[in-house]
C-alpha positions as CSV (number, residue, x, y, z in Angstrom):
1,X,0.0,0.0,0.0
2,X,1.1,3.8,-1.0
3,X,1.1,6.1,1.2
4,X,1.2,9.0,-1.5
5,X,-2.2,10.1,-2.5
6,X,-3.4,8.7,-5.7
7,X,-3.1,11.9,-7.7
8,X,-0.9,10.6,-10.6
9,X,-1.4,7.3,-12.7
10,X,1.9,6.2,-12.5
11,X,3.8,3.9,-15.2
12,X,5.2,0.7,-14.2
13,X,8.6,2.3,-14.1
14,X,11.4,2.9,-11.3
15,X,14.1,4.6,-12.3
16,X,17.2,4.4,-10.3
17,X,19.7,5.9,-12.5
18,X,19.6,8.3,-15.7
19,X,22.3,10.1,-17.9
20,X,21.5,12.2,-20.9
21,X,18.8,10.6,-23.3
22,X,18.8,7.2,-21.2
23,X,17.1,5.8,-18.0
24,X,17.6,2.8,-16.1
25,X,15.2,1.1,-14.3
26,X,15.3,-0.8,-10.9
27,X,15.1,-4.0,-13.0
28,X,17.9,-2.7,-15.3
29,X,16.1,-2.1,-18.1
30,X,17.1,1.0,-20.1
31,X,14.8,3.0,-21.8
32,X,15.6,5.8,-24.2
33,X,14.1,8.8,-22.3
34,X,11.8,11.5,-25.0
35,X,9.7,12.8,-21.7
36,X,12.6,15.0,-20.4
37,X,10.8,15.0,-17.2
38,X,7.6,16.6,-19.2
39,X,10.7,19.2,-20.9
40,X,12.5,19.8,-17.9
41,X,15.6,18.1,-18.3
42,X,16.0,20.2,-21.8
43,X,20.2,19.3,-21.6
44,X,19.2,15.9,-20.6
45,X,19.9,14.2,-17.4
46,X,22.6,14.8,-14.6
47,X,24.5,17.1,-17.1
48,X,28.0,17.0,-15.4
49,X,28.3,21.0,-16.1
50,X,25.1,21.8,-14.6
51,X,26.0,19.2,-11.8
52,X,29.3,20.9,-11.1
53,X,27.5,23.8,-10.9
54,X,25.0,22.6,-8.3
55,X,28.0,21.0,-6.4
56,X,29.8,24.3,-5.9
57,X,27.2,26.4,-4.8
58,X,26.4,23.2,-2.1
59,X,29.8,24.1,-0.9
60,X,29.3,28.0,-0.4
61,X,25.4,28.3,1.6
62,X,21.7,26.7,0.4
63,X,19.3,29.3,1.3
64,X,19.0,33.0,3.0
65,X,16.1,34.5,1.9
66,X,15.2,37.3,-0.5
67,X,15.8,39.9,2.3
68,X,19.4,39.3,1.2
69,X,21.5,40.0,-1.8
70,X,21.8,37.3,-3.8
71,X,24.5,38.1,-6.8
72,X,23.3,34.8,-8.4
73,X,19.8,36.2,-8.7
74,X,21.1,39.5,-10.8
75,X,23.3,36.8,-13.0
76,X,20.6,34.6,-14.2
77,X,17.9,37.5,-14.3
78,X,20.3,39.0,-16.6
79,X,20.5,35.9,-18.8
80,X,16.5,35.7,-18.9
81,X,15.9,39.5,-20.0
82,X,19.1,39.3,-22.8
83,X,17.5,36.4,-24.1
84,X,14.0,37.7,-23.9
85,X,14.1,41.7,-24.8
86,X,12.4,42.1,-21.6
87,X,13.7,44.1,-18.2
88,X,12.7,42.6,-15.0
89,X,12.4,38.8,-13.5
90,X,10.5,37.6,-10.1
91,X,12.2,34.3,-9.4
92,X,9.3,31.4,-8.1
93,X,9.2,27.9,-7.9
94,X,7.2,26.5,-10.7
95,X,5.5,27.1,-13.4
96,X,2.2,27.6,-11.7
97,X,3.7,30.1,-8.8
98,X,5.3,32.1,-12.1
99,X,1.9,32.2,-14.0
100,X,0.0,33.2,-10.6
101,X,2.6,36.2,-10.1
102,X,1.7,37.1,-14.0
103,X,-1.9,37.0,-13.2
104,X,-1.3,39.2,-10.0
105,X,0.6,41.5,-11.5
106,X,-1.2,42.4,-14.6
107,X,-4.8,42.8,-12.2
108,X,-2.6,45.4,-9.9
109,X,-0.7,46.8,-13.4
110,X,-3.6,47.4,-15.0
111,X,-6.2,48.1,-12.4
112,X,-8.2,45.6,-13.8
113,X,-9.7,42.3,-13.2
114,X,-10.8,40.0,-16.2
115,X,-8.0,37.9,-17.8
116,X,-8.7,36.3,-20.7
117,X,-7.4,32.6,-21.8
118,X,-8.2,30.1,-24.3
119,X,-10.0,27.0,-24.3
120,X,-7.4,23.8,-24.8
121,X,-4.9,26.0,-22.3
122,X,-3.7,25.1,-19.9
123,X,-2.0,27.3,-16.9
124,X,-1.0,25.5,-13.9
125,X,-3.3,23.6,-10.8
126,X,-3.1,26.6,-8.4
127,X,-6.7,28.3,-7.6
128,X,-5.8,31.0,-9.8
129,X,-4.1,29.2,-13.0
130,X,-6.5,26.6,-12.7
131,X,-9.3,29.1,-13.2
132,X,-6.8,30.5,-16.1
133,X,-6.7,27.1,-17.6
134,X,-9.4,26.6,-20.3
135,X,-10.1,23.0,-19.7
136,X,-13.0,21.6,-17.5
137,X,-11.4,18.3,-16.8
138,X,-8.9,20.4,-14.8
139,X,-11.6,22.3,-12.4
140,X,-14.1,19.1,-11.8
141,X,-14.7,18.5,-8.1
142,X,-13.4,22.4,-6.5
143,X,-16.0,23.7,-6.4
144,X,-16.5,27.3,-7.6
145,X,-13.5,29.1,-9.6
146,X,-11.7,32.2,-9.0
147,X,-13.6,35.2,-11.0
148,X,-12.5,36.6,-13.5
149,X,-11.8,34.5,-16.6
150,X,-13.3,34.3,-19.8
151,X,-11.8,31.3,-22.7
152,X,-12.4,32.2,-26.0
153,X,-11.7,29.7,-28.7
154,X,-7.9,29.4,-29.9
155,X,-7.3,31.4,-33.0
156,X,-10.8,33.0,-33.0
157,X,-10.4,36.6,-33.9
158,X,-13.7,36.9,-33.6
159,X,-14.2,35.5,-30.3
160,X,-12.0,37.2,-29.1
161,X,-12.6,40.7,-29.8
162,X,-16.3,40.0,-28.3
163,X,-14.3,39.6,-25.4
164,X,-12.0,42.3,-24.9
165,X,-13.3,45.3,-23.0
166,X,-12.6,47.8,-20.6
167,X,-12.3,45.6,-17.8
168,X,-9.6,43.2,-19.6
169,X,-6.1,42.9,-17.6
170,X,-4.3,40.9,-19.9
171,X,-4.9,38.2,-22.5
172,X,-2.8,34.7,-21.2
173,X,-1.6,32.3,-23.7
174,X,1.0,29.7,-25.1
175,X,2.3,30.1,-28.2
176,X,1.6,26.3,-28.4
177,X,-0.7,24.6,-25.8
178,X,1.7,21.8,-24.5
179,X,-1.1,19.9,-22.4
180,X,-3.9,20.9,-24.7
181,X,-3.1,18.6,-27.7
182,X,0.1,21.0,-29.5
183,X,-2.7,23.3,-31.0
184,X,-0.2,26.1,-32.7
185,X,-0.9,29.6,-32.4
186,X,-1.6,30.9,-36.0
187,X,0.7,33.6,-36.2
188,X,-1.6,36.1,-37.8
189,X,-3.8,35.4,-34.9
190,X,-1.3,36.3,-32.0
191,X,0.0,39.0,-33.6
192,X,-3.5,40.6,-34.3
193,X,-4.4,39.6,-30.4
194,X,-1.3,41.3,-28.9
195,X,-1.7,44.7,-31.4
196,X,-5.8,45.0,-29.5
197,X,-4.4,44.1,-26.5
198,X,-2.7,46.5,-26.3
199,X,-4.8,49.2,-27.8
200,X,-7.7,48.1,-25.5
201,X,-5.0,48.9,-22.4
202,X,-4.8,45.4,-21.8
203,X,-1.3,43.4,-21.0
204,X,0.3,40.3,-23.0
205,X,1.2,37.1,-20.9
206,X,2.7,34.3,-22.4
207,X,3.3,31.4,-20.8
208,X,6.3,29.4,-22.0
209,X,6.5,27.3,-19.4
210,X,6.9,23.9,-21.6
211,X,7.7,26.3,-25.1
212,X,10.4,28.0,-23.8
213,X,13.9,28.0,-22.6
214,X,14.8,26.4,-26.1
215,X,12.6,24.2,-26.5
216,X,10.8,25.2,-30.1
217,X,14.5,25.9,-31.8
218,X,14.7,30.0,-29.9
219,X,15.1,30.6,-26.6
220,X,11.0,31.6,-26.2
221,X,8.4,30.8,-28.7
222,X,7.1,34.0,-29.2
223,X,10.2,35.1,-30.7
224,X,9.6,33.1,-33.8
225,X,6.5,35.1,-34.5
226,X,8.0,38.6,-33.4
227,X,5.7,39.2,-30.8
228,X,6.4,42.0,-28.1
229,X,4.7,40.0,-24.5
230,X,4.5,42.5,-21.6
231,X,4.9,39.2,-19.1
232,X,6.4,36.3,-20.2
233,X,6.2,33.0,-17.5
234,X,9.0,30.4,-17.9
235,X,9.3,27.2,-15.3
236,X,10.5,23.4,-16.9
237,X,13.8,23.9,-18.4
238,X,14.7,26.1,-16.7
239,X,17.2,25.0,-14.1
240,X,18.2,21.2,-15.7
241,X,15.0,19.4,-12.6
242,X,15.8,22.0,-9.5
243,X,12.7,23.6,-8.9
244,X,12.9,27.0,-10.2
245,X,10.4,29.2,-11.9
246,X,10.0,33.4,-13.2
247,X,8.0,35.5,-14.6
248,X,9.8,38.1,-17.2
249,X,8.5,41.7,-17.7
250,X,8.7,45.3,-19.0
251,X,10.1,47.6,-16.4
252,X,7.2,49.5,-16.7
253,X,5.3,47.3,-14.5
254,X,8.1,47.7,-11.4
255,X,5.9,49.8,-9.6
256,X,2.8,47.2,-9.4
257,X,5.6,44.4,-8.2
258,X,7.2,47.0,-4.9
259,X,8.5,45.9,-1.5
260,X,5.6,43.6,0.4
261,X,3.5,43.1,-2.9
262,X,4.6,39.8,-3.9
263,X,7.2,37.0,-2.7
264,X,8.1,33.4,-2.0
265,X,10.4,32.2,0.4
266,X,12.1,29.2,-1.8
267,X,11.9,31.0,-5.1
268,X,15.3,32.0,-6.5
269,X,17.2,29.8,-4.1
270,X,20.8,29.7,-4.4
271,X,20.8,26.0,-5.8
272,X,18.2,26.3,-8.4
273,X,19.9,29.5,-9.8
274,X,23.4,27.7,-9.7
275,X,21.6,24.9,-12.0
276,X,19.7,27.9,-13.8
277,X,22.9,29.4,-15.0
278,X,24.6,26.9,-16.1
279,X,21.6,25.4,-18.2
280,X,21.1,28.8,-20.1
281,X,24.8,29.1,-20.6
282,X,24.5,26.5,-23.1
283,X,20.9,26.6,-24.9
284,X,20.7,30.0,-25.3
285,X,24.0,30.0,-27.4
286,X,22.9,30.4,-30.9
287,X,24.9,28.0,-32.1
288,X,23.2,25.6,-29.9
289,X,19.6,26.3,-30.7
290,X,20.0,26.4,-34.4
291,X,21.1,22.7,-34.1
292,X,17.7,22.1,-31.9
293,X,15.7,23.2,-35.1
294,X,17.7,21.3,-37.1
295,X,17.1,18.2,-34.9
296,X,13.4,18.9,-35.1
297,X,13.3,19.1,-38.5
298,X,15.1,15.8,-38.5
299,X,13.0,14.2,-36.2
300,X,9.7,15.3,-38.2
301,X,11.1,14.1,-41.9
302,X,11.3,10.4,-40.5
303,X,8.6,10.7,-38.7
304,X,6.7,12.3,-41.6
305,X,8.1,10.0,-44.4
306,X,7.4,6.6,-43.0
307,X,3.8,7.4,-41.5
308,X,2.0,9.2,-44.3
309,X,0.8,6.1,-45.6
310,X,-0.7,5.2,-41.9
311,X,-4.0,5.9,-42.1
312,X,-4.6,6.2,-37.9
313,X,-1.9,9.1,-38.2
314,X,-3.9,12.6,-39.0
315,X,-0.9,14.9,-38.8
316,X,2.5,16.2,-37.3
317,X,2.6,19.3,-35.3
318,X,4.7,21.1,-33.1
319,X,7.7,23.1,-33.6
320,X,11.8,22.0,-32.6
321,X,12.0,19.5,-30.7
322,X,8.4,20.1,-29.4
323,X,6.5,17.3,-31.4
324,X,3.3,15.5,-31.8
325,X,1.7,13.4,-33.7
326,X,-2.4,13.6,-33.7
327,X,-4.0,10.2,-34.5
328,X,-7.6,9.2,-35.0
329,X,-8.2,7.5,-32.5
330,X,-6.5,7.8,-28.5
331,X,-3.0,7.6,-28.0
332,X,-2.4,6.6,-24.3
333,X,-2.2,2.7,-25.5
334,X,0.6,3.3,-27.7
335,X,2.9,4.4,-24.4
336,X,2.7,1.6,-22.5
337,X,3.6,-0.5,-25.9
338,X,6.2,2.2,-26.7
339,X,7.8,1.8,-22.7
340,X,7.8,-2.2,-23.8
341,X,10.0,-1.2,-26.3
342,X,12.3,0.8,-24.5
343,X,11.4,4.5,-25.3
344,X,9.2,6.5,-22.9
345,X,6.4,9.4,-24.6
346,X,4.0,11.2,-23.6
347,X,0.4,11.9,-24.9
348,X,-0.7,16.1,-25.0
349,X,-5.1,16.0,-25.3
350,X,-6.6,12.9,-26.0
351,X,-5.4,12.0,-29.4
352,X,-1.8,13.9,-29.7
353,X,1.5,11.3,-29.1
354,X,4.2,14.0,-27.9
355,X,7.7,14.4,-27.9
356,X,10.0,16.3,-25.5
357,X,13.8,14.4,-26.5
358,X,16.6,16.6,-25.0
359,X,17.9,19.8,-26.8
360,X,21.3,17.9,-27.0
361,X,19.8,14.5,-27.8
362,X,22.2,13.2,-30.8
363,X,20.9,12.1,-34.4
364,X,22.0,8.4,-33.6
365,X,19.7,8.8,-30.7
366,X,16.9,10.2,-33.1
367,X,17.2,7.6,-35.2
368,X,16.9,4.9,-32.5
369,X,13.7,7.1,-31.0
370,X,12.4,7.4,-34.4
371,X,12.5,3.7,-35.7
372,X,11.0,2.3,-32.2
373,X,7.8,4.8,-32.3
374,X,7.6,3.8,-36.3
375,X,7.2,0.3,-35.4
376,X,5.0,0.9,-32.3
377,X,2.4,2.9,-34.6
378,X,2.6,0.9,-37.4
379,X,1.8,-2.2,-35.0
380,X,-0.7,-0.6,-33.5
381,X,-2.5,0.5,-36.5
382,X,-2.4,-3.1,-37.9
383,X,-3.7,-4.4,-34.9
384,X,-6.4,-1.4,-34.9
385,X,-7.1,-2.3,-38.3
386,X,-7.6,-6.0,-37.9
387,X,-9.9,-4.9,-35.0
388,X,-11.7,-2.9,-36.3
389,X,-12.1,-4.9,-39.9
């Protein structure tokens, strides 16, 4: 008997050691890994730089609290708004603690109350970004949500401009909804919703939680459609698996974020932001994230070429080495065969097979990913077939 409560429906997997692309098992089987920890472990696992990293800063203190200086803080806030265009970070813990200070600070920013989202989003399990989060299966059970949201349909221009009014804070998105099935933003669409955002008064969030920290070939999404964010959330890759979360903004929010308006005691510990700076060291070289499109783009032509003719496959979507695969029909059986195999996936919706591989995962180890899920599918879709017949 567990005595964890039953929130997750764990795999039949123990791991007990892991090392870039691979994990090992408690029964020693190794499995090659394209979950990244749901893209957290973007340089893979136990990277020894970013575990050197870690190590020293274990050597010097753990925690103080933010009533200190912490020079580390200033170093990989610094690396955040250079990669973004942005000014100012808040360090929190998680992706859901960054998208509730985004939430907080575009109501007290703005003087306003609504926020709107879309439906497929999804924003975090906190009171507030589970309200944000435009998916009822979330919210079941808990009763009645924070006020006020409204989710409009993604890339609705119409929709959404029925929505926007004078009591709009902000409009909250991902440039691609990473639990919501991969739906893609159409470009046209976000740029058109951030240029009567603002004229309406109203702030840009976007949450790059899963998109960013190179994850889609840049080091945030939005950048590949030009877009100008006032907020921008980031969590996942960020810190290589140490908790670590932030929102990014404009400096002309500082005065909604002054002393005693916000905090968190853990966020922005001295460990996390060791592992922090290290990680974005590497991926946001540009060097570094050209090859992650180029790895995407790999990953997608063999994906592409061997399962047009599958008739249970609908589509590829995604962008870098953020990747799905939309069948007919659901794809949660096809992990467990997939795991059987020896490569671990995840699903994203109901019907979406996702891949997260590492930003560093090599082409040999594309190749091996690539020819295991092949056969999987195409096993699966005979068996469907014959089934179904």
């Amino acid at each position: 008997m567990s005595n964890l409560f039953p929130t997750y429906a764990r795999w039949d997997v123990t791991p007990v050691s892991a090392k870039g692309a691979w994990l090992t098992d408690k029964n020693g089987k190794t499995y090659l890994d394209f979950t990244t920890g749901i893209s957290v472990c973007n340089l893979g696992h136990v990277p020894d730089h970013v575990k050197q990293a870690v190590n020293d800063q274990l050597e010097k203190f753990w925690h103080t609290s933010n009533l200190f200086q912490i020079e580390l803080q200033e170093e990989v806030a610094k690396q955040l708004t250079a990669a973004s265009g942005l000014d100012l970070v808040f360090f929190a813990n998680s992706g859901a603690e960054a998208n509730e200070a985004a939430i907080k600070l575009a109501r007290k920013a703005t003087g306003r109350s609504k926020i709107i989202t879309f439906v497929d989003s999804f924003h975090g399990r906190t009171f507030g970004t589970m309200a944000a989060t435009g998916q009822e299966k979330i919210k079941t059970g808990f009763g009645p949500m924070l006020e006020k949201f409204e989710y409009v349909p993604f890339n609705d221009l119409e929709a959404l401009k029925e929505a926007l009014d004078t009591e709009t804070a902000a409009v909250m998105f991902e440039v691609i909804q990473g639990e919501g099935g991969l739906n893609a933003g159409n470009p046209e669409f976000l740029r058109q919703t951030e240029e009567w955002a603002h004229k309406n008064g109203s702030l840009i969030i976007v949450d790059e939680v899963q998109t960013g920290i190179g994850r889609t070939g840049k080091p945030f999404a939005f950048q590949h459609i030009g877009l100008d964010p006032d907020i921008v959330s980031s969590a996942k890759g960020i810190a290589s698996g140490l908790p670590l979360g932030a929102i990014i903004g404009k400096k002309e929010l500082a005065e909604a974020f002054s002393p005693g308006s916000h905090g968190s005691t853990f966020g922005g510990n001295p460990i996390s932001l060791a592992a922090a700076k290290a990680t974005l060291e590497t991926i946001f070289d540009e060097s570094f994230l050209t090859q992650v499109e180029q790895k995407g783009d790999k990953l997608s032509s063999l994906l592409a070429e061997a399962l047009s003719s599958v008739p249970q496959v609908k589509r590829l979507k995604g962008k870098g080495l953020m990747i799905g695969i939309e069948l007919t029909e659901e794809a949660a059986p096809l992990l467990s065969a997939a795991r059987q195999k020896g490569l671990l996936i995840l699903t994203a919706g109901t019907n979406t097979i996702r891949l997260l591989p590492p930003l560093n995962v090599t082409e040999k180890e594309i190749e091996q990913a690539a020819a295991l899920l092949i056969e999987t599918i195409k096993e699966h879709a005979c068996e469907s077939t014959t089934k179904n017949g």
